[in-house]
N, C-alpha and C positions, 0 to 999 in steps of 0.2 A: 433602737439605734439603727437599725439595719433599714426599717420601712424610714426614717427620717432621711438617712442617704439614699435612698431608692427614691424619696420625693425629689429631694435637691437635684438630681440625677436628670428627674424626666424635666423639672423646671426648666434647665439649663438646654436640654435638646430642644423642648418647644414653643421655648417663650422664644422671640426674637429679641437680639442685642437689639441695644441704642444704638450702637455705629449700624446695623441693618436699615434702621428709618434713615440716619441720615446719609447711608450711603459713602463712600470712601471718595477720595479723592480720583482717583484716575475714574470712578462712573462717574463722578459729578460732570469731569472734562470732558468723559467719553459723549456724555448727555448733551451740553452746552457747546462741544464739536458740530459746526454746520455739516454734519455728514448724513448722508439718504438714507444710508443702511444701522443707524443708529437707534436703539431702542430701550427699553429698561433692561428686557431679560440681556440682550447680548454684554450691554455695558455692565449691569450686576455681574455677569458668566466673566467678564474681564478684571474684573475689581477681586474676584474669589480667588480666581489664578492667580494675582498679583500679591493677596494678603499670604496666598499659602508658598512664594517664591521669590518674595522681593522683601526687603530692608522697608521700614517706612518713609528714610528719608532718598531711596529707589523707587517707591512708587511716589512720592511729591517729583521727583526728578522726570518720571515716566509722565506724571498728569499733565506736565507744563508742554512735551510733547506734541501731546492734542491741540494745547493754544498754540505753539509756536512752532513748525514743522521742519522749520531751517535748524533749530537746538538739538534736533536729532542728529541731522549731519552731521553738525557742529562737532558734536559727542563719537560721530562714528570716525570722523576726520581728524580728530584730537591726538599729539604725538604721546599725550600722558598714559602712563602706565595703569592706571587707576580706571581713564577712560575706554582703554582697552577691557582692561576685565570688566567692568560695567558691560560695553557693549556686548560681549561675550553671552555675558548671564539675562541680557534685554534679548537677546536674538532665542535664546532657548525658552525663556516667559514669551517672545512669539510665534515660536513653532507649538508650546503647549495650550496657547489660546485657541490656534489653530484649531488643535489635537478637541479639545473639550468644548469650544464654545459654537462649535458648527449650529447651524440652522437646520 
């Protein structure tokens, strides 16, 4: 029993997920953002931050972001309560992108 959890164990660390090939949402955006400085490692290093601090339908909120940069404001400028603690918890997932996805 023990070596059959110990298999399951290593599977799980070094197989890759399905969501790894296809990639999360906010990389896809970060990927398909006309940006210079955009690249696999950085966008994956953002999409990791994001899965390990954000709600999923926070990061679908964060990917749309990248296409539309005014719905940022929008969100920062918003009198809602809701868009206040969002921006709150957007501003700390970009100080920690910061923090870990340096070059």
């Amino acid at each position: 029993m023990k070596r059959v959890l110990l298999s399951f164990a290593l599977l799980t660390i070094f197989l890759p997920s399905q969501a790894a090939f296809a990639g999360g949402s906010i990389e896809r955006a970060c990927l398909s953002a006309d940006r210079a400085n955009a690249s696999r490692a950085l966008c994956g290093c953002i999409q990791k931050v994001a899965d390990s601090m954000l709600t999923g339908t926070e990061r679908s909120k964060v990917a749309k972001f990248f296409k539309d940069p005014h719905r940022s404001q929008a969100t920062r400028q918003s009198d809602r309560s809701s868009d206040e603690r969002f921006w709150k918890k957007y501003k700390r997932f970009g100080q920690a992108v910061t923090s870990y996805c340096r070059r």
